[in-house]
ZAMAR-718524 format. One record per residue (C-alpha): residue number from 0; x, y, z. Coordinates in steps of 0.25 Angstrom, whole numbers, plus 5000, padded with zeros to 4 digits. Example, Ala and Ser with C-alpha at 12.3 -4.5 7.8 and 13.67 -1.06 7.14 Angstrom:
<sites>
    k     X     Y     Z
    0  5049  4982  5031
    1  5055  4996  5029
</sites>
This chain:
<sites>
    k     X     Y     Z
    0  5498  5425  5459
    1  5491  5416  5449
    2  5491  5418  5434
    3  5480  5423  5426
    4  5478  5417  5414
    5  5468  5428  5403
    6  5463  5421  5391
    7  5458  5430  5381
    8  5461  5441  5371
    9  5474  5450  5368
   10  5473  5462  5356
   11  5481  5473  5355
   12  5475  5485  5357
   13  5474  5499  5351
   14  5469  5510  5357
   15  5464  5525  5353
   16  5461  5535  5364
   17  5451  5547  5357
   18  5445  5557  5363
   19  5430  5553  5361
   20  5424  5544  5351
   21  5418  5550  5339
   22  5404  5551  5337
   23  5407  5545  5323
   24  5415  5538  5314
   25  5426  5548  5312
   26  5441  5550  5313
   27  5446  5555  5327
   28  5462  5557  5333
   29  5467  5546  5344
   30  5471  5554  5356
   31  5483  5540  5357
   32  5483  5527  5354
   33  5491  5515  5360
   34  5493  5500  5354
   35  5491  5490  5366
   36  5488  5475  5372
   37  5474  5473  5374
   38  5464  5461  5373
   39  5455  5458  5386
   40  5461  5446  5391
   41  5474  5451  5388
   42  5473  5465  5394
   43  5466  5458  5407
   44  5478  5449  5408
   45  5489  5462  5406
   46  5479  5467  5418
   47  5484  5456  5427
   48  5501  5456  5422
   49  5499  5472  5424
   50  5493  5467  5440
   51  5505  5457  5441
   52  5497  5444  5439
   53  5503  5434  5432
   54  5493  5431  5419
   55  5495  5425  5406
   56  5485  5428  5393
   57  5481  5418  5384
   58  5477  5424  5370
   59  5479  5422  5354
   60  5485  5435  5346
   61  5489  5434  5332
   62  5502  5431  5330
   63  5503  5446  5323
   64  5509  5459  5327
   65  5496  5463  5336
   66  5497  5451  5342
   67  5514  5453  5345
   68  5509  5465  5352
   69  5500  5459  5361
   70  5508  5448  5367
   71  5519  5461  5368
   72  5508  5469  5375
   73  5504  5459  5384
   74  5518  5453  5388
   75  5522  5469  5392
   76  5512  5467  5401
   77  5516  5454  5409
   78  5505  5446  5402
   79  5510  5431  5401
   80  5507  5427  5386
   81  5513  5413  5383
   82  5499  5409  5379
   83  5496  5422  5369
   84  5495  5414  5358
   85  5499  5421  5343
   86  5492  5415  5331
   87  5497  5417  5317
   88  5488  5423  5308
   89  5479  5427  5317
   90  5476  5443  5322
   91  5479  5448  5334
   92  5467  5455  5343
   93  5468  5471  5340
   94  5459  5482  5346
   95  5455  5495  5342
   96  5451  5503  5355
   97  5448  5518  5354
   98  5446  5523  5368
   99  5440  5537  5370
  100  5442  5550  5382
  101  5434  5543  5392
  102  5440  5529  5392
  103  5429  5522  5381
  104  5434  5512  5370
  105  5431  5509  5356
  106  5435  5493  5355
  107  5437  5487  5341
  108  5444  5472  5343
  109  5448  5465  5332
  110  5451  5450  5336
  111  5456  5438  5324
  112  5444  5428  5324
  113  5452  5418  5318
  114  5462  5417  5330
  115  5463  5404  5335
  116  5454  5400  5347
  117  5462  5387  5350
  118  5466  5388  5365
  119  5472  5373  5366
  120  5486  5379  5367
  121  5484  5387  5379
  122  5490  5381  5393
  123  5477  5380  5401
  124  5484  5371  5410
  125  5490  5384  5416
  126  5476  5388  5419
  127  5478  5377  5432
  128  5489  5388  5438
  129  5482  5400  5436
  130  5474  5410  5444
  131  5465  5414  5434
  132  5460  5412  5420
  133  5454  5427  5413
  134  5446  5424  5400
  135  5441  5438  5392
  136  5432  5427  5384
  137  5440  5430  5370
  138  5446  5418  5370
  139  5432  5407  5370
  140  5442  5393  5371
  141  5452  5397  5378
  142  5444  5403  5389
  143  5436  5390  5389
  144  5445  5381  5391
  145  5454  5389  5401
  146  5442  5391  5408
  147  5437  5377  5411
  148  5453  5373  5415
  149  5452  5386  5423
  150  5439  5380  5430
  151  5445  5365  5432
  152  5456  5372  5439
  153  5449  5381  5447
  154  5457  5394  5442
  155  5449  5407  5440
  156  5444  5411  5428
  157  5439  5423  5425
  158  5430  5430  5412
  159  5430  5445  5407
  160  5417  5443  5399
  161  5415  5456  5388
  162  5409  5458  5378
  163  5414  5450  5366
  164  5418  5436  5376
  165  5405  5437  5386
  166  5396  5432  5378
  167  5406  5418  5382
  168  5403  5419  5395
  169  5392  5409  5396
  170  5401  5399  5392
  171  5412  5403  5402
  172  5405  5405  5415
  173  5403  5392  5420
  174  5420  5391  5420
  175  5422  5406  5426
  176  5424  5412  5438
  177  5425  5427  5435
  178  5416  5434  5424
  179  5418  5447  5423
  180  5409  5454  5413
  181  5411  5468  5405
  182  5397  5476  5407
  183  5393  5474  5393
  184  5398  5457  5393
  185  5388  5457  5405
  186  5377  5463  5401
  187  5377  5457  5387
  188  5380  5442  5396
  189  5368  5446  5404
  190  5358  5457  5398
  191  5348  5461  5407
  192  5352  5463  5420
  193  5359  5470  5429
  194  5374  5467  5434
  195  5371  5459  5446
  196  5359  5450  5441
  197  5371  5448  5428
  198  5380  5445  5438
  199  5373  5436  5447
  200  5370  5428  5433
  201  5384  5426  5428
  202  5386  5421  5445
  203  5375  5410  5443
  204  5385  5403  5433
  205  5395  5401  5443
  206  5405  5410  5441
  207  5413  5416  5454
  208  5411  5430  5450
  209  5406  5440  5439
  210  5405  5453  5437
  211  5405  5465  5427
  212  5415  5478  5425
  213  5406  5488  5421
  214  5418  5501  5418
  215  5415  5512  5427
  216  5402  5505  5435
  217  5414  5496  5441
  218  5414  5479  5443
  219  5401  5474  5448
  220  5404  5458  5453
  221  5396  5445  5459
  222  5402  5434  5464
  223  5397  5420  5468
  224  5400  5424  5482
  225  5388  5432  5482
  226  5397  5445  5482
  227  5392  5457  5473
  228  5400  5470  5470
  229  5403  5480  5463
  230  5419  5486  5459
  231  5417  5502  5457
  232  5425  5506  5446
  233  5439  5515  5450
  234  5439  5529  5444
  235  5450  5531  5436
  236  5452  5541  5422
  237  5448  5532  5410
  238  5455  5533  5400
  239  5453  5518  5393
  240  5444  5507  5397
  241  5449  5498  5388
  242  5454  5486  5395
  243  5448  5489  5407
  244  5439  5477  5409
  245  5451  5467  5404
  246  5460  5474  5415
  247  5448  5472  5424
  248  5448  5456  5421
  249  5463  5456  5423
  250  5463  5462  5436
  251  5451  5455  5442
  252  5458  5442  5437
  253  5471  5446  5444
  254  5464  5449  5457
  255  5455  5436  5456
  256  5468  5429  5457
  257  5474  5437  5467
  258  5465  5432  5476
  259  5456  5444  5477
  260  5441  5443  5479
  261  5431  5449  5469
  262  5428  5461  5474
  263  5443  5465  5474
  264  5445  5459  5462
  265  5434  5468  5455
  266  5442  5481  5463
  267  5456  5477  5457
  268  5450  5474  5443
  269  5441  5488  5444
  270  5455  5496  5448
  271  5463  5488  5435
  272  5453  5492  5426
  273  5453  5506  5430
  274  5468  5507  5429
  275  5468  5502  5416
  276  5456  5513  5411
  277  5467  5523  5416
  278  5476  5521  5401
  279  5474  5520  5388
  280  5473  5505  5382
  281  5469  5491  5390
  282  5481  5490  5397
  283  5490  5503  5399
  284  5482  5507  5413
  285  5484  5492  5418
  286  5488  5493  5432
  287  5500  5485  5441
  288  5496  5480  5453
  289  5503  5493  5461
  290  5496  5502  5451
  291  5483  5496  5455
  292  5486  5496  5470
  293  5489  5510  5468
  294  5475  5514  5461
  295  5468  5504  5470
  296  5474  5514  5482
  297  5472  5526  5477
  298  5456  5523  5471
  299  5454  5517  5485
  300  5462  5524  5497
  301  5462  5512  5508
  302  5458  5502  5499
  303  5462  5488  5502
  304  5476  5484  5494
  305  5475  5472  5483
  306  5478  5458  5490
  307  5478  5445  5487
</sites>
């Protein structure tokens, strides 16, 4: 199997579980509280170590304690991080999430605006061995410039358009093959009209594929096949969402490259980012591959087994 090369955004994470947000500003007990990697390109490509795919991430931290831990977090997950540059002087990426009883999150990020966006120094000639390249939009020259070697090569690239990176998607669709859209990127991309129309508008571009994850409504999806679906959401006890979308990325990306067609692409993904809802913080729930066959098996008795 082909690498996959994520270009995007590491932080480290913090996370407080409560029983139910507060009505106001007040002072409330954390029911626990765990420090750990997070970041959605980053956490999308610990979704595809925790699989068994090979995958390397290219990212900036700060050359700081925060950022120590980051490159620690994600090299205990089998992430490749030669090119996880640290800067000096500059802050690491931290976030503050609060996640209540049903699974909802409070999300404050805190990102360094003077960190260097210079992407000269990455090797984008490994891009011409790769299976597939996976931007989360963070990283605007980077993503440019290993997407246009990407589209010279023919190697698959693929977008997680959210909110804070999809207002860049005009500018990257015309080098994409897969866009995958978070509900709220979607409709702020496209106000006005009703998934399929959105979809079918993103298509006329040119891209290959694009859909949106929409939580518990599930995955719906187009492709320039002509094919339309619709990936129900697998039932699972939520106990954190964060992440869920990033491991979502992650997995459809490592599927993509297995060889998979879309709609079992969208299955696999849609199983991973159940999984992951299962534990607290964006990666703790992550899945192997026997743990995702064995959820795929027992969600769906008779089900057809992953193949490449």
């Amino acid at each position: 199997m082909k690498s996959v090369i994520v270009i995007g955004h590491a932080a480290l994470d913090h996370v407080w579980r409560i029983e139910a947000f507060p009505a106001a500003p007040t002072k409330i007990r954390a029911l626990e509280h765990i420090v750990g990697g997070g970041g959605m390109a980053a956490n999308a490509a610990a979704a595809i170590a925790r699989l068994g795919g090979p995958v390397e991430l290219w990212s900036r931290t700060g050359a700081d304690d925060a950022g120590r831990r980051i490159r620690a977090y994600l090299e205990a997950d089998g992430v490749e991080i030669s090119h996880v540059k640290a800067f000096e002087g500059a802050r690491s990426s931290s976030t503050a999430i609060v996640v209540d009883s049903k699974g909802e999150r409070l999300i404050v990020g805190e990102r360094d605006h003077a960190m260097s966006m210079d992407a000269s120094w990455l090797p984008f000639e490994r891009i011409l061995h790769a299976g597939a390249v996976l931007s989360d939009l963070r990283w605007f020259e980077a993503t440019r410039l290993g997407f246009e070697r990407a589209k010279a090569a023919g190697v698959t690239t693929v977008i997680d358009a959210d909110l804070g990176g999809g207002e860049l998607i005009g500018e990257f669709l015309g080098v994409s093959d897969y866009v995958i859209f978070s509900a709220a990127a979607l409709e702020a991309y496209l106000p006005g009209l009703d998934d399929r129309s959105r979809i079918e508008r993103v298509l006329k571009s040119g891209v290959r594929h694009a859909g949106v994850t929409r939580g518990a409504k599930g995955y719906v999806w187009g492709n320039r096949g002509g094919e339309f679906g619709h990936q129900p959401a697998f039932e699972v006890e939520v106990v954190d969402t964060t992440g869920a979308g990033d491991a979502f990325h992650g997995a459809f990306t490592w599927a993509l490259v297995r060889g998979l067609r879309d709609g079992e692409c969208a299955r696999i993904a849609s199983a991973v980012a159940a999984m992951k809802c299962r534990r607290l913080g964006a990666r703790a729930g992550l899945p192997t591959l026997a743990e995702l066959e064995a959820f795929l098996s027992a969600s769906e008795p008779g089900a057809r087994p992953i193949h490449s």
